[in-house]
N, CA, C and O atoms as a printed pandas DataFrame, in Angstrom:
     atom_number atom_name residue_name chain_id  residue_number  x_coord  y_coord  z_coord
0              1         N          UNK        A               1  -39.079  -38.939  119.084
1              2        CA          UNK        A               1  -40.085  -38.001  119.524
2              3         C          UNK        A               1  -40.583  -37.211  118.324
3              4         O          UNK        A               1  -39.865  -36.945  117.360
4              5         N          UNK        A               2  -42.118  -36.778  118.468
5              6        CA          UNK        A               2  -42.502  -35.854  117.309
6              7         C          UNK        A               2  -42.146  -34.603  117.612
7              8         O          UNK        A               2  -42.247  -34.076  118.720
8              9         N          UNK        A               3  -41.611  -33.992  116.357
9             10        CA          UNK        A               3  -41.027  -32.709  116.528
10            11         C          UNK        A               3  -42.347  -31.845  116.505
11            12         O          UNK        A               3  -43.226  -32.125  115.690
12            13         N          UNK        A               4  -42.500  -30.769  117.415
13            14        CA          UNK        A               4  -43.230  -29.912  117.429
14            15         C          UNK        A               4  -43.890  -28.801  116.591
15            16         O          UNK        A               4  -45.060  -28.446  116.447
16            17         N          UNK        A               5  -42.646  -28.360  116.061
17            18        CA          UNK        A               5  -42.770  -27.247  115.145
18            19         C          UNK        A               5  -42.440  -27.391  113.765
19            20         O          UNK        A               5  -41.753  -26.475  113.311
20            21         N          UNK        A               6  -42.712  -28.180  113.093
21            22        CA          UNK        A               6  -42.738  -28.858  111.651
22            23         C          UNK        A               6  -43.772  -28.079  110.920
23            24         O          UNK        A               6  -44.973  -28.038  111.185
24            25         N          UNK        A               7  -43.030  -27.361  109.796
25            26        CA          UNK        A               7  -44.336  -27.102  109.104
26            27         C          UNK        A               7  -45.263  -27.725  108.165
27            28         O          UNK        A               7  -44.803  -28.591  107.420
28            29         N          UNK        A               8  -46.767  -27.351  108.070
29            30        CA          UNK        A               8  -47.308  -28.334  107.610
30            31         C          UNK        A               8  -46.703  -28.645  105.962
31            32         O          UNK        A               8  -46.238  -27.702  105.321
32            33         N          UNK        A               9  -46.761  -30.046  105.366
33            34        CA          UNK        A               9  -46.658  -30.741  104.580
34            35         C          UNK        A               9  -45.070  -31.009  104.863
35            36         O          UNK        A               9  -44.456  -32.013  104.501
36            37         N          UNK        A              10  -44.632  -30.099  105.457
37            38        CA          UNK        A              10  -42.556  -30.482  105.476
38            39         C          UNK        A              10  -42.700  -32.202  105.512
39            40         O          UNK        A              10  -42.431  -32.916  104.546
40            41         N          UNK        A              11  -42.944  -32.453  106.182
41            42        CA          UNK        A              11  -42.894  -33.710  107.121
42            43         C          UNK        A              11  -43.434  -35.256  105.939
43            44         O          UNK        A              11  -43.007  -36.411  105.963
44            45         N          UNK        A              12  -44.579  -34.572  104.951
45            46        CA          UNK        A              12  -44.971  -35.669  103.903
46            47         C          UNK        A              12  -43.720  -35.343  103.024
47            48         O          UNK        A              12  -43.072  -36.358  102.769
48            49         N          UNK        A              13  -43.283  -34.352  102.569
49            50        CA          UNK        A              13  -42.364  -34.239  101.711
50            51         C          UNK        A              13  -40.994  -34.847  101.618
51            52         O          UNK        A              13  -40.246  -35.197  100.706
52            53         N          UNK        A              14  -40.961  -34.828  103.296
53            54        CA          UNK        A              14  -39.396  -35.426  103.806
54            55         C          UNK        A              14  -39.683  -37.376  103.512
55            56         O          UNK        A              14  -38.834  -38.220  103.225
56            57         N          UNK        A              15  -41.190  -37.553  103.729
57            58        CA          UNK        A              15  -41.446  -38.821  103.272
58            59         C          UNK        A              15  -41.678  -39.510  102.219
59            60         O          UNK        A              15  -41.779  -40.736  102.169
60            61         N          UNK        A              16  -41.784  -38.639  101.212
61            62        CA          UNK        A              16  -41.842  -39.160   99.986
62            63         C          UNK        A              16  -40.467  -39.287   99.340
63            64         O          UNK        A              16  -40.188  -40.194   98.556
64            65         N          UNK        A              17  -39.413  -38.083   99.808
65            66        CA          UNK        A              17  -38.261  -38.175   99.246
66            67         C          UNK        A              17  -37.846  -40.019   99.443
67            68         O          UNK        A              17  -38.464  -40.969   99.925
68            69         N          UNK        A              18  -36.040  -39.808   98.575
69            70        CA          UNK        A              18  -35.933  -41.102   98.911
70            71         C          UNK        A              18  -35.050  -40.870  100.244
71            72         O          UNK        A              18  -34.584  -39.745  100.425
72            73         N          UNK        A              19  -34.815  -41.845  101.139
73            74        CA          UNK        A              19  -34.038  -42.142  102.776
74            75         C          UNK        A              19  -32.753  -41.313  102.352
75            76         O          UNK        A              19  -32.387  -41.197  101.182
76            77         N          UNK        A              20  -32.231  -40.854  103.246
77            78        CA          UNK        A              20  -31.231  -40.043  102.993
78            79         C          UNK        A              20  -29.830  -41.305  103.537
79            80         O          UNK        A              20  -29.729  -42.035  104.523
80            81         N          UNK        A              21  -29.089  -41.102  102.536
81            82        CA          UNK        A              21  -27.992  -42.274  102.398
82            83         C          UNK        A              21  -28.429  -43.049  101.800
83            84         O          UNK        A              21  -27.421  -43.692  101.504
84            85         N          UNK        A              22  -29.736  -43.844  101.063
85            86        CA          UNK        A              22  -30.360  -44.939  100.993
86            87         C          UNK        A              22  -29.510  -45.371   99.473
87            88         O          UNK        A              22  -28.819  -44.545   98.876
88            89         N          UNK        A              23  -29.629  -46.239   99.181
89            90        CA          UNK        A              23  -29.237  -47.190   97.929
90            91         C          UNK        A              23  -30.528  -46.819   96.614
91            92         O          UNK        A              23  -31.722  -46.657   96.864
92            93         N          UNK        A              24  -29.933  -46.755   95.311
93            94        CA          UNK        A              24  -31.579  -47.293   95.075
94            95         C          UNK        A              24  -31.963  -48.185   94.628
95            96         O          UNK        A              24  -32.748  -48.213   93.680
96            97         N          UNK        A              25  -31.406  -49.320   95.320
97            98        CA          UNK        A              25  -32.357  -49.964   95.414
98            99         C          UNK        A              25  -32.615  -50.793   97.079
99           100         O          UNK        A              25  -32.490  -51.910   97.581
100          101         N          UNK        A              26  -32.927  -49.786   97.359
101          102        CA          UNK        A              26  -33.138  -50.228   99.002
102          103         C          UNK        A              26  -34.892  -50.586   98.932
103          104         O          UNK        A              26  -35.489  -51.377   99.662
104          105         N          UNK        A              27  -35.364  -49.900   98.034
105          106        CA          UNK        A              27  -36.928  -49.620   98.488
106          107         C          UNK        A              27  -37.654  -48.755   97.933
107          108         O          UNK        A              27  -36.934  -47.837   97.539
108          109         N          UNK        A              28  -39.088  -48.522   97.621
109          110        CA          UNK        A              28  -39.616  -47.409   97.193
110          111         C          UNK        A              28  -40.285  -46.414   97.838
111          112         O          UNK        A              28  -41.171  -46.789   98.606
112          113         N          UNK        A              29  -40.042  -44.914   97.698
113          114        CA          UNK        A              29  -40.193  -44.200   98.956
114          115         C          UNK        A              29  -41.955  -44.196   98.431
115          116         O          UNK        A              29  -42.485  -44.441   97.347
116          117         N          UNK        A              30  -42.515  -43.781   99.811
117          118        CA          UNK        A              30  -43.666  -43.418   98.977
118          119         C          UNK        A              30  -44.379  -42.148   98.101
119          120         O          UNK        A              30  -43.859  -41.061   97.850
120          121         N          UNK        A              31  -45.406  -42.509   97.807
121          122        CA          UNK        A              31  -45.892  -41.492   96.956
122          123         C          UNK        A              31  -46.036  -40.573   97.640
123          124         O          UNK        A              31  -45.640  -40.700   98.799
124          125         N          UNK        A              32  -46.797  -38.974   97.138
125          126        CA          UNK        A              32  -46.893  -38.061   97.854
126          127         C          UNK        A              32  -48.200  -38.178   98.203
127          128         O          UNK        A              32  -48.419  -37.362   99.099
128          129         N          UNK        A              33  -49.581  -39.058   97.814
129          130        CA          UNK        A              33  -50.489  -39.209   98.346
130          131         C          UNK        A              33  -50.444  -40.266   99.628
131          132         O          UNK        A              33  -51.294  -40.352  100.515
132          133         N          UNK        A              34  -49.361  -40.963   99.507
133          134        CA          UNK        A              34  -49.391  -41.891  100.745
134          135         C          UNK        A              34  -47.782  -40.619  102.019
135          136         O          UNK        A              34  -47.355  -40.757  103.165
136          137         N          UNK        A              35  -47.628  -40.072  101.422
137          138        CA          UNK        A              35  -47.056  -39.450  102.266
138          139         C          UNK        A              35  -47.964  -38.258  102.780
139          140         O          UNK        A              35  -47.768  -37.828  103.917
140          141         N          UNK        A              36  -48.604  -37.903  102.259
141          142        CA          UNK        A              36  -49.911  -36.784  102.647
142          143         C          UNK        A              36  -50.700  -37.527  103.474
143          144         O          UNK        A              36  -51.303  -36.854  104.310
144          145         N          UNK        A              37  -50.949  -39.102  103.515
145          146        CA          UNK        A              37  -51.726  -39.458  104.695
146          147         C          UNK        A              37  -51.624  -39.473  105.579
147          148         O          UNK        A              37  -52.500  -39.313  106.430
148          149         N          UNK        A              38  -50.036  -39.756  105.788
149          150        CA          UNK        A              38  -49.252  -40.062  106.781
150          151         C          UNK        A              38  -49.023  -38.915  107.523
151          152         O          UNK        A              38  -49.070  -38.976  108.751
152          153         N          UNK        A              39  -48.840  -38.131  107.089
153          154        CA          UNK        A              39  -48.926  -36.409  107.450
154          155         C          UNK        A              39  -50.415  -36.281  108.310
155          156         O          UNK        A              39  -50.633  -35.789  109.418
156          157         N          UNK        A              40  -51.199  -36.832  107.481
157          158        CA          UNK        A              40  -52.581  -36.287  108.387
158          159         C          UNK        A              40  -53.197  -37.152  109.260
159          160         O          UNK        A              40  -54.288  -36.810  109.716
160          161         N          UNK        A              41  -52.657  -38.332  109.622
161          162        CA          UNK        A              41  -52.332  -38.765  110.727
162          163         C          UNK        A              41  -51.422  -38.160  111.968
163          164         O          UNK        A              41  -51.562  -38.234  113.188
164          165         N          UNK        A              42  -50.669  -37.682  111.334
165          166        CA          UNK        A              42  -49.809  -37.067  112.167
166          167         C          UNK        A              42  -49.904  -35.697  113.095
167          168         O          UNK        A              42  -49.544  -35.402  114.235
168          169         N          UNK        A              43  -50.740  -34.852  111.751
169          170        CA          UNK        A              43  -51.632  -33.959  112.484
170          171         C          UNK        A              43  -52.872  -34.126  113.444
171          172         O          UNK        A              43  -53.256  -33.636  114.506
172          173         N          UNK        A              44  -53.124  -34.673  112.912
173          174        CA          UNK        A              44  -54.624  -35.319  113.873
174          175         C          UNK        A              44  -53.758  -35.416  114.959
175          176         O          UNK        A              44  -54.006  -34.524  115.771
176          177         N          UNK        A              45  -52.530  -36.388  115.414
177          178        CA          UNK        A              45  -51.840  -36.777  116.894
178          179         C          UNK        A              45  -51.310  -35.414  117.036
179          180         O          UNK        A              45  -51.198  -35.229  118.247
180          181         N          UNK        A              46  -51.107  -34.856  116.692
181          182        CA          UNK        A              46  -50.415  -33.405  117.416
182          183         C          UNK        A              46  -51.444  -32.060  117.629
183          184         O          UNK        A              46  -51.107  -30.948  118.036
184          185         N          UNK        A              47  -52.574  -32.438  117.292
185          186        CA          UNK        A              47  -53.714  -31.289  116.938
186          187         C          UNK        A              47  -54.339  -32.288  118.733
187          188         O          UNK        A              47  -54.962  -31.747  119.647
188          189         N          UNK        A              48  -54.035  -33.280  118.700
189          190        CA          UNK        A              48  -55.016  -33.744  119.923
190          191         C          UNK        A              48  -54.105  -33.483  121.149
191          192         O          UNK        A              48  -54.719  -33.240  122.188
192          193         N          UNK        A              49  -52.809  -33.490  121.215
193          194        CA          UNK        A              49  -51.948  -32.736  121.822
194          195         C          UNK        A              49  -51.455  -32.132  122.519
195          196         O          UNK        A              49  -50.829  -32.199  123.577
196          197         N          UNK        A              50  -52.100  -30.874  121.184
197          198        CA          UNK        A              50  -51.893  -29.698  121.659
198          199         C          UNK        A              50  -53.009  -29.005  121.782
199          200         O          UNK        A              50  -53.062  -27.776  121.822
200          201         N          UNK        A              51  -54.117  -29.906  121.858
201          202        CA          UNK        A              51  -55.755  -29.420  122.959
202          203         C          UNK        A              51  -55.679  -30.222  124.303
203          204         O          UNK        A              51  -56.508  -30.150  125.211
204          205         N          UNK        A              52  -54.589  -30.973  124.285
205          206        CA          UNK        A              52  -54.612  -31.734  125.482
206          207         C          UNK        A              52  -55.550  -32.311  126.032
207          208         O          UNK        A              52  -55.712  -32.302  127.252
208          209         N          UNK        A              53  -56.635  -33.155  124.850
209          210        CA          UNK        A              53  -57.418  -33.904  124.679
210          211         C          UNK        A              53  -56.952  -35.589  125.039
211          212         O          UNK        A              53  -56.229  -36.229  124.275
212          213         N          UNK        A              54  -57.325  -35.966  125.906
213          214        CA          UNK        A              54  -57.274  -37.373  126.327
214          215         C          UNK        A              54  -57.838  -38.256  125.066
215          216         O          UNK        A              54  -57.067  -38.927  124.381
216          217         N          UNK        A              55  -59.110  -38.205  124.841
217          218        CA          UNK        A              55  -59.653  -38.942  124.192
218          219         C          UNK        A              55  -59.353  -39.116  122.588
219          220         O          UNK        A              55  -59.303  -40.094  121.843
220          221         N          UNK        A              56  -59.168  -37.649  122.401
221          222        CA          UNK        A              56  -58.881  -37.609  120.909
222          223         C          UNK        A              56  -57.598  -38.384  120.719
223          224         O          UNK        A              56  -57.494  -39.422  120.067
224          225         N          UNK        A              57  -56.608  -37.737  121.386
225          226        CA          UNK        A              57  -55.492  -38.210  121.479
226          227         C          UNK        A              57  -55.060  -39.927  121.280
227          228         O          UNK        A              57  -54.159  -40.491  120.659
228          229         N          UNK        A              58  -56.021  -40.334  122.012
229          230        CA          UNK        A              58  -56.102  -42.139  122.068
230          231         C          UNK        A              58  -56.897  -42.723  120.913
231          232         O          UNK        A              58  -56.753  -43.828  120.389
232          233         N          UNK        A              59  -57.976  -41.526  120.547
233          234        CA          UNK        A              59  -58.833  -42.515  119.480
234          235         C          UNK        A              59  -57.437  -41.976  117.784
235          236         O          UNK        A              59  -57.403  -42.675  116.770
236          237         N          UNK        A              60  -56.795  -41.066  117.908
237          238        CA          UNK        A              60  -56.059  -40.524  116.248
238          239         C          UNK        A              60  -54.861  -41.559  116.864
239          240         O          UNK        A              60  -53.858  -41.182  116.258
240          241         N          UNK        A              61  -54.509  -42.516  117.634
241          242        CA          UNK        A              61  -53.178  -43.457  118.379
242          243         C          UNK        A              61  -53.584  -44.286  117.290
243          244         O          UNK        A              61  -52.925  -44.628  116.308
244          245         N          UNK        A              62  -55.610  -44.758  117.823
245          246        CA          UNK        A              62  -55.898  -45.835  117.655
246          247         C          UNK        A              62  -56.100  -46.021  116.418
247          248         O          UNK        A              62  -55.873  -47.159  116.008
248          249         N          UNK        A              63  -56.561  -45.037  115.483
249          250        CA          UNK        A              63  -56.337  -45.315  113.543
250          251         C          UNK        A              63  -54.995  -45.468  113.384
251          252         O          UNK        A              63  -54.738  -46.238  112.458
252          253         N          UNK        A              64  -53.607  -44.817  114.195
253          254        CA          UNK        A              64  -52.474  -44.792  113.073
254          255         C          UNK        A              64  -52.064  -46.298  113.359
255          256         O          UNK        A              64  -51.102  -46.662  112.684
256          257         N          UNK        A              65  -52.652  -47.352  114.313
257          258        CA          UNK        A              65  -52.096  -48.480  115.031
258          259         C          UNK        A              65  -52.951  -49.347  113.999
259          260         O          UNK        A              65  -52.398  -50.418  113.749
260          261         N          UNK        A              66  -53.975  -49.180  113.440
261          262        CA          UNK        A              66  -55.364  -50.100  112.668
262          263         C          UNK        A              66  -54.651  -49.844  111.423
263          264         O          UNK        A              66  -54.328  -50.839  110.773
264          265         N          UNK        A              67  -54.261  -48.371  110.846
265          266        CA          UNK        A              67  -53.770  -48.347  109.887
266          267         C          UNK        A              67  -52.201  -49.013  109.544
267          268         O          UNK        A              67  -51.806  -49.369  108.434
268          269         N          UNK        A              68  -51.679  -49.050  110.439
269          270        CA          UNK        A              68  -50.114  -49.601  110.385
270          271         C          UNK        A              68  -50.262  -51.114  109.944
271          272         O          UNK        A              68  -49.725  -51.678  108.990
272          273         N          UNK        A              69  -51.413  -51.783  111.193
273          274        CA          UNK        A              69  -50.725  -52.910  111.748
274          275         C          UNK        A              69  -52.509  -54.238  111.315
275          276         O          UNK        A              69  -52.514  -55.467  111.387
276          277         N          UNK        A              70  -53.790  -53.238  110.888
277          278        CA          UNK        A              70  -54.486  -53.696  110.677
278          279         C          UNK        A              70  -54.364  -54.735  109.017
279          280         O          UNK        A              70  -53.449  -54.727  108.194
280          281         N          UNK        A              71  -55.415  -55.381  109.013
281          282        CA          UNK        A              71  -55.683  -56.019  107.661
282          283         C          UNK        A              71  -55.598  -55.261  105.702
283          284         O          UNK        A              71  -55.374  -55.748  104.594
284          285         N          UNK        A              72  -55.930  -53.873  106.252
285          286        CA          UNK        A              72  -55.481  -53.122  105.407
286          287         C          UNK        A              72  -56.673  -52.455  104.434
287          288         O          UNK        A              72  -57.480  -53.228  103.917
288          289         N          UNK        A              73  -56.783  -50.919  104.173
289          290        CA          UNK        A              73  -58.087  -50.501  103.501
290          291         C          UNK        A              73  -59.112  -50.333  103.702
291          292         O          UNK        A              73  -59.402  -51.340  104.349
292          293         N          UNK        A              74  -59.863  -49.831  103.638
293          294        CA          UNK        A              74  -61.419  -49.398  104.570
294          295         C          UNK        A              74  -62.106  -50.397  104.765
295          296         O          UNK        A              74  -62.732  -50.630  105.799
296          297         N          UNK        A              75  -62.044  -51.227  103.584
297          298        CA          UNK        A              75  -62.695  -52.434  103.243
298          299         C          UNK        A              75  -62.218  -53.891  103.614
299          300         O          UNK        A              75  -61.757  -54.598  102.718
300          301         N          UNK        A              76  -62.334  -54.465  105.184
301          302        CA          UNK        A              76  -61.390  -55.579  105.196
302          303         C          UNK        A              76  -61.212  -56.577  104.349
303          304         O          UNK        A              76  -60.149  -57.189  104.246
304          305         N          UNK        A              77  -62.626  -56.894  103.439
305          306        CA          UNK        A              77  -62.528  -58.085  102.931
306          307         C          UNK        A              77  -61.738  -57.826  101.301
307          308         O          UNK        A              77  -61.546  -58.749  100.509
308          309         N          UNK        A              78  -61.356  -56.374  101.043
309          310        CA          UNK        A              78  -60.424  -56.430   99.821
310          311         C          UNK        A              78  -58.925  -56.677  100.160
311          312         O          UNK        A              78  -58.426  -56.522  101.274
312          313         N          UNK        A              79  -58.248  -57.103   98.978
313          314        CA          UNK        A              79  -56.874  -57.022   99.847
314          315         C          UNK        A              79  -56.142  -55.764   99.569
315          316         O          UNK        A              79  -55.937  -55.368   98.422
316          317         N          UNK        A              80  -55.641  -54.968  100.933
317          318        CA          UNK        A              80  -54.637  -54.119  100.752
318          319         C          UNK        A              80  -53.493  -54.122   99.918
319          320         O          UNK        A              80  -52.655  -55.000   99.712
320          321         N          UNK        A              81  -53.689  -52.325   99.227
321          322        CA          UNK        A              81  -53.456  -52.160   98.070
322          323         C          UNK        A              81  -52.525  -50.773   98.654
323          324         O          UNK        A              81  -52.242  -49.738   98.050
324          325         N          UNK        A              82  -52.159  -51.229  100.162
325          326        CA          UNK        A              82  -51.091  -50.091  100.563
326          327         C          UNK        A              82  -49.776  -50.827  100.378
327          328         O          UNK        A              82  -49.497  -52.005  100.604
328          329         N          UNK        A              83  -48.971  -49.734   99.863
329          330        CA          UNK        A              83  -47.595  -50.410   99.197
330          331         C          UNK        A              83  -46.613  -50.819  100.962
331          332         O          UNK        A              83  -47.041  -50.674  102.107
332          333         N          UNK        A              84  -45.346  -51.298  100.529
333          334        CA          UNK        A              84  -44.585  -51.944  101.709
334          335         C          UNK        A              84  -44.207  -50.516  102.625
335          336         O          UNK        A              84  -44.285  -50.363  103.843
336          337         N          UNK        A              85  -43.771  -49.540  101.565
337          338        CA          UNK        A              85  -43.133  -48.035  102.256
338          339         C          UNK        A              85  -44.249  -47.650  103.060
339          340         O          UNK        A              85  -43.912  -47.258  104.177
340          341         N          UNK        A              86  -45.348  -47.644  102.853
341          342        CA          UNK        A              86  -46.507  -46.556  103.303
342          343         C          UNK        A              86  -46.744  -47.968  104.718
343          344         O          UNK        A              86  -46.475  -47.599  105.861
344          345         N          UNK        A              87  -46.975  -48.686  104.625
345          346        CA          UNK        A              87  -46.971  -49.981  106.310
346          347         C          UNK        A              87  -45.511  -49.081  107.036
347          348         O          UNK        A              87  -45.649  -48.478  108.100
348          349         N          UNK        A              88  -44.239  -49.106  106.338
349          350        CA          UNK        A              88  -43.193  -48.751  106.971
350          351         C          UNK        A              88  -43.288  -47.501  107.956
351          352         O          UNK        A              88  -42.875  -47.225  109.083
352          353         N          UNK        A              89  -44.057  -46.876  106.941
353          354        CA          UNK        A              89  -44.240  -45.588  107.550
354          355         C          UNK        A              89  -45.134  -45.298  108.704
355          356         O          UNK        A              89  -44.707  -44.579  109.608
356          357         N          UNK        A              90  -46.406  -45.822  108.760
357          358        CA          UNK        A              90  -47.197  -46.359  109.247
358          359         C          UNK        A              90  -46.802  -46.658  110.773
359          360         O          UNK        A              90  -47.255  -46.226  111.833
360          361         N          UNK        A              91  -45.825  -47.527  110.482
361          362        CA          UNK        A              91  -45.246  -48.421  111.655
362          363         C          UNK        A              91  -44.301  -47.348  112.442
363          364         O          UNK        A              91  -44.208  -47.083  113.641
364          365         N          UNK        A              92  -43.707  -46.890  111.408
365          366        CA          UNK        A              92  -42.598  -45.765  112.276
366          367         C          UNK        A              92  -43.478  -44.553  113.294
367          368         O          UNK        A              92  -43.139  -44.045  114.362
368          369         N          UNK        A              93  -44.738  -44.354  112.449
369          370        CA          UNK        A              93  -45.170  -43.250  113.331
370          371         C          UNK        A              93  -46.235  -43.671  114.568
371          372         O          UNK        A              93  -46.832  -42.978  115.392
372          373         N          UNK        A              94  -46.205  -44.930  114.357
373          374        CA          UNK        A              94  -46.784  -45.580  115.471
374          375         C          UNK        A              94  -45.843  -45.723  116.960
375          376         O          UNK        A              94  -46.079  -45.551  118.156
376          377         N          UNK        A              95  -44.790  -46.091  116.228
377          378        CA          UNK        A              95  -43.519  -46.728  117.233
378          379         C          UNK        A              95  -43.484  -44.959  118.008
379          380         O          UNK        A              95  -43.467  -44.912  119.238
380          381         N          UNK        A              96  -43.478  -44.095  117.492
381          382        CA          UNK        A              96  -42.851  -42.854  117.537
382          383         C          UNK        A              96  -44.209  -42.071  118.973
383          384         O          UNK        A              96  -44.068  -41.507  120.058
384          385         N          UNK        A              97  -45.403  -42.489  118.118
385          386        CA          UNK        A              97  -46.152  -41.866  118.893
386          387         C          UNK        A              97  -46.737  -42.735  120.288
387          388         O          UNK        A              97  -47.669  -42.451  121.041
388          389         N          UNK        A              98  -45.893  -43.776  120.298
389          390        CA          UNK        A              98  -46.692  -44.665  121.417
390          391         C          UNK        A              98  -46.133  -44.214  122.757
391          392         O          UNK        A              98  -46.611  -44.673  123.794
392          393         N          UNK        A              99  -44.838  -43.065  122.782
393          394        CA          UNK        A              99  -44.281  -42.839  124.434
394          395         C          UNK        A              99  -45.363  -41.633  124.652
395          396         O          UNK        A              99  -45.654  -41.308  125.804
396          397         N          UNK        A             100  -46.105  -40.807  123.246
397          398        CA          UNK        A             100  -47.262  -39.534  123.980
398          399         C          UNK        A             100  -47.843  -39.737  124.706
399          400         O          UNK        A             100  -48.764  -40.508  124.437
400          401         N          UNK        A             101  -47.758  -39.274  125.964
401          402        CA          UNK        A             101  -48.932  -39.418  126.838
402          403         C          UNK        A             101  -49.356  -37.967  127.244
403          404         O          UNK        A             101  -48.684  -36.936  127.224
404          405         N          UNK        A             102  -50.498  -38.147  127.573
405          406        CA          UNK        A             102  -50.852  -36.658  128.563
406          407         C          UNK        A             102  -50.908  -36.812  130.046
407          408         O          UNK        A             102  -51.675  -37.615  130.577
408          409         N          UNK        A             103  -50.313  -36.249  130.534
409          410        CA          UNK        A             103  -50.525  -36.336  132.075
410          411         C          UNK        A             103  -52.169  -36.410  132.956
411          412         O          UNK        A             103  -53.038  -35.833  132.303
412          413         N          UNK        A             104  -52.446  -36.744  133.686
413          414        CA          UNK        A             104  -53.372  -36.964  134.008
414          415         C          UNK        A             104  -54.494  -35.571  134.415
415          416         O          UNK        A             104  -55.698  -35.651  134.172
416          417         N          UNK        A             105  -54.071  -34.743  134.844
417          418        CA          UNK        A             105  -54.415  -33.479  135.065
418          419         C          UNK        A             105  -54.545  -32.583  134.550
419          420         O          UNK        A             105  -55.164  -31.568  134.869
420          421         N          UNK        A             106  -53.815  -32.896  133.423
421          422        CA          UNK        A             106  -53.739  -31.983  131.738
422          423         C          UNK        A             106  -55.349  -31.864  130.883
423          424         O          UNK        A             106  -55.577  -30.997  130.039
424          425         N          UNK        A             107  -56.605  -33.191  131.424
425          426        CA          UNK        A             107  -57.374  -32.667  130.684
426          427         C          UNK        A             107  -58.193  -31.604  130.861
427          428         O          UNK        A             107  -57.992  -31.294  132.035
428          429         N          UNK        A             108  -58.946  -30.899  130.441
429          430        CA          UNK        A             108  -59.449  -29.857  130.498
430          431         C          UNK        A             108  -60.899  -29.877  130.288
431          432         O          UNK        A             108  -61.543  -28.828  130.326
């Protein structure tokens, strides 16, 4: 579940570090610009939220799911130049945000 009360950037910072227990050579954590994205993805899903916005809510789902799991980069026909950690990450906050729902009566 996404934690609620995270302050802003905590959350890129905790992602750039390296995995806590991790080896090193398990992997490379990511940068702090690919952890700052990931962050503002993240805000975007919790900013839609906590307006209890239906739509927003589904369309900031639907970039972190294109960004995870799509071809990669604004530009489809270049090849993605997002490293393995930043997909990982990607993927985790996808997996994470896919039980949000808003109740049906919640919109406003």
């Amino acid at each position: 579940m996404i934690a609620h009360n995270t302050p802003p950037q905590a959350w890129a910072q905790h992602l750039a570090g390296p995995p806590a227990g991790a080896r090193p050579s398990s992997g490379t954590p990511l940068t702090m610009a690919e952890a700052a994205r990931v962050q503002r993805y993240r805000d975007q899903l919790m900013a839609a939220l906590r307006a209890q916005d239906r739509p927003a809510l589904r369309n900031a789902k639907q970039q972190v799911l294109e960004a995870a799991f799509g071809p990669g980069g604004p530009c489809p026909a270049e090849p993605s130049a997002e490293s393995p950690a930043l997909r990982r990450a990607l993927r985790d906050l996808s997996w994470r945000m896919a039980a949000v729902l808003l109740v049906r009566g919640a919109h406003r």
